[in-house]
C-alpha positions as CSV (number, residue, x, y, z in Angstrom):
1,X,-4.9,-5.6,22.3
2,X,-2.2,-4.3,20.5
3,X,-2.7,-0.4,18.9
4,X,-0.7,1.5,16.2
5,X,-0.9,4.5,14.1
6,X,0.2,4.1,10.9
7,X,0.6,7.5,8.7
8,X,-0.6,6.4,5.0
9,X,1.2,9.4,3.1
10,X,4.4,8.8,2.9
11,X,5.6,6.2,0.9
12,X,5.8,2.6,1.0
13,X,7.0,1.8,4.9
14,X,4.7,4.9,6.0
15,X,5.5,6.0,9.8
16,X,4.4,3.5,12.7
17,X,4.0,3.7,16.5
18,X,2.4,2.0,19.5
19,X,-0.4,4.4,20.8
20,X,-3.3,4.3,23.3
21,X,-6.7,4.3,21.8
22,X,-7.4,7.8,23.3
23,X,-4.4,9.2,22.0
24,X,-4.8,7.3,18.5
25,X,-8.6,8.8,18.1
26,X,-7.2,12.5,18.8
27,X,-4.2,11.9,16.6
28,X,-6.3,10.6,13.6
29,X,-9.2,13.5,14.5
30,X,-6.3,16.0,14.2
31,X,-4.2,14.1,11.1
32,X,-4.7,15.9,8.0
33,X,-3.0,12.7,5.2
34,X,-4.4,9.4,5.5
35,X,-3.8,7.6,8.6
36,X,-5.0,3.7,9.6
37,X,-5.3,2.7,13.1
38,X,-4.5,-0.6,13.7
39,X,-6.0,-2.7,16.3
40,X,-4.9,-6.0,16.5
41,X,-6.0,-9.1,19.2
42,X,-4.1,-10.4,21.5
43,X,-2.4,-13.7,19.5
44,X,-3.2,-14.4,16.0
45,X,-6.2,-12.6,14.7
46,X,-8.4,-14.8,12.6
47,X,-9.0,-12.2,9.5
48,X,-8.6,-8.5,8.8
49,X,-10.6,-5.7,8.1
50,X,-10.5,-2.0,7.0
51,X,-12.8,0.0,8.5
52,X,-13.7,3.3,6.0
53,X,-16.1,5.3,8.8
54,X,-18.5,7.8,6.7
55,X,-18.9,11.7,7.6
56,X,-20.2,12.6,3.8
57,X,-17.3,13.6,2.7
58,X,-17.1,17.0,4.6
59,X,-15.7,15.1,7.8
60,X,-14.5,11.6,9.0
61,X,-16.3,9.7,12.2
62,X,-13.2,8.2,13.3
63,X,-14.5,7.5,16.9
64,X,-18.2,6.3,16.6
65,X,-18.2,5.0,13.4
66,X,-14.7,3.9,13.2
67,X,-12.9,2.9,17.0
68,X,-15.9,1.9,18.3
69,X,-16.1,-1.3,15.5
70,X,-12.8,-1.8,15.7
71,X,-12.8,-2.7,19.0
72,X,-15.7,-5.2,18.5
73,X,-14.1,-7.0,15.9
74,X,-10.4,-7.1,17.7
75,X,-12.7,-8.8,20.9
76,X,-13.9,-11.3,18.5
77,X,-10.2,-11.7,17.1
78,X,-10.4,-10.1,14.1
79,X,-7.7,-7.2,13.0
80,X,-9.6,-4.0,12.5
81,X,-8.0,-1.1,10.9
82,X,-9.7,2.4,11.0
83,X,-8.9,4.3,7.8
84,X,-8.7,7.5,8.6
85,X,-8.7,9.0,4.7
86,X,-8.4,11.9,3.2
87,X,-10.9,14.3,2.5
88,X,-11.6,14.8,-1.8
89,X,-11.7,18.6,-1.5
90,X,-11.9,18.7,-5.3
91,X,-10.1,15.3,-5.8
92,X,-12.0,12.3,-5.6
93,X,-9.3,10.1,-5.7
94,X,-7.4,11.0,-2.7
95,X,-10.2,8.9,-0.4
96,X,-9.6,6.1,-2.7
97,X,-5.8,6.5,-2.4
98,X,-6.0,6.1,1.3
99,X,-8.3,2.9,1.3
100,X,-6.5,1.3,-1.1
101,X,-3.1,2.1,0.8
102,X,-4.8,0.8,3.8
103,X,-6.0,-2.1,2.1
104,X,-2.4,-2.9,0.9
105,X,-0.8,-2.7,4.6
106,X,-3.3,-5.4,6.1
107,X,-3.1,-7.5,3.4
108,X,0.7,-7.8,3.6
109,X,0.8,-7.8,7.2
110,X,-1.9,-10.5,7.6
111,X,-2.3,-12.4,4.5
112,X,1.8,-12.9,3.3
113,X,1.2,-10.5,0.6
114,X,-2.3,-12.3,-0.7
115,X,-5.4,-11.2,-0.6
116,X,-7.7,-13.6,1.1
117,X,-10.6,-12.6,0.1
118,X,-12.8,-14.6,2.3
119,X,-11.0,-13.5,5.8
120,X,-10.2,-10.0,4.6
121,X,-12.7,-7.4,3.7
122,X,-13.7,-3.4,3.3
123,X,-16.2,-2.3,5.2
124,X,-17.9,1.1,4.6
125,X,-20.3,2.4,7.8
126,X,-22.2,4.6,5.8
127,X,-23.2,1.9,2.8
128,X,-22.4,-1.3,3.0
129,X,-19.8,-4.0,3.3
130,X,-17.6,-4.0,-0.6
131,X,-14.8,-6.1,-1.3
């Protein structure tokens, strides 16, 4: 399993670099823009999906409600990205911001730029699964 952190706030590229799964859960816990961490399987994964954890909007779950799927779904070789967004503090749209950035990263990295819409999903802990 392959594991990066990928900073969300700045700009197009955004920062990226290998991490362990310890160190990308106290990163993300500490991070204060948006931040995805990317799992990826071991050889081709066989579709994507962006993991938004819940917290109600006065904190983010990254470990239990974020890593902890992740790693499921990389063991059945699917690309899991845990998006560590934002908080709205007076600005709902920064949340929004972040998923959608997140969104944008695994769909050109896995799907050549296209949305696949049936191999790529959002996936919201604390509702339900939304495309």
């Amino acid at each position: 399993m392959k594991l990066t952190q990928i900073d969300l706030a700045e700009g197009r590229g955004g920062s990226q670099r290998e991490v362990s799964a310890s160190e990308a859960v106290a990163r993300a816990e500490e991070a204060c823009g948006g931040t995805l961490l990317l799992f990826e399987p071991d050889g081709a994964p066989r579709a994507a999906v962006a993991i938004c954890p819940g917290g109600g909007f006065g904190k983010v779950n990254t470990e239990h409600e974020g890593v902890a799927f992740a790693e499921w779904f990389v063991a059945h070789g699917i690309a899991a990205g845990v998006v560590k967004y934002r908080l709205p503090e007076g600005d709902p749209a920064l949340p929004q911001q972040d998923v959608e950035r997140a969104a944008e990263l695994l769909r050109n990295r896995f799907g050549g730029g296209r949305w696949r819409r049936r191999r790529s999903i959002i996936w919201n802990r604390s509702t339900y699964p939304m495309w």
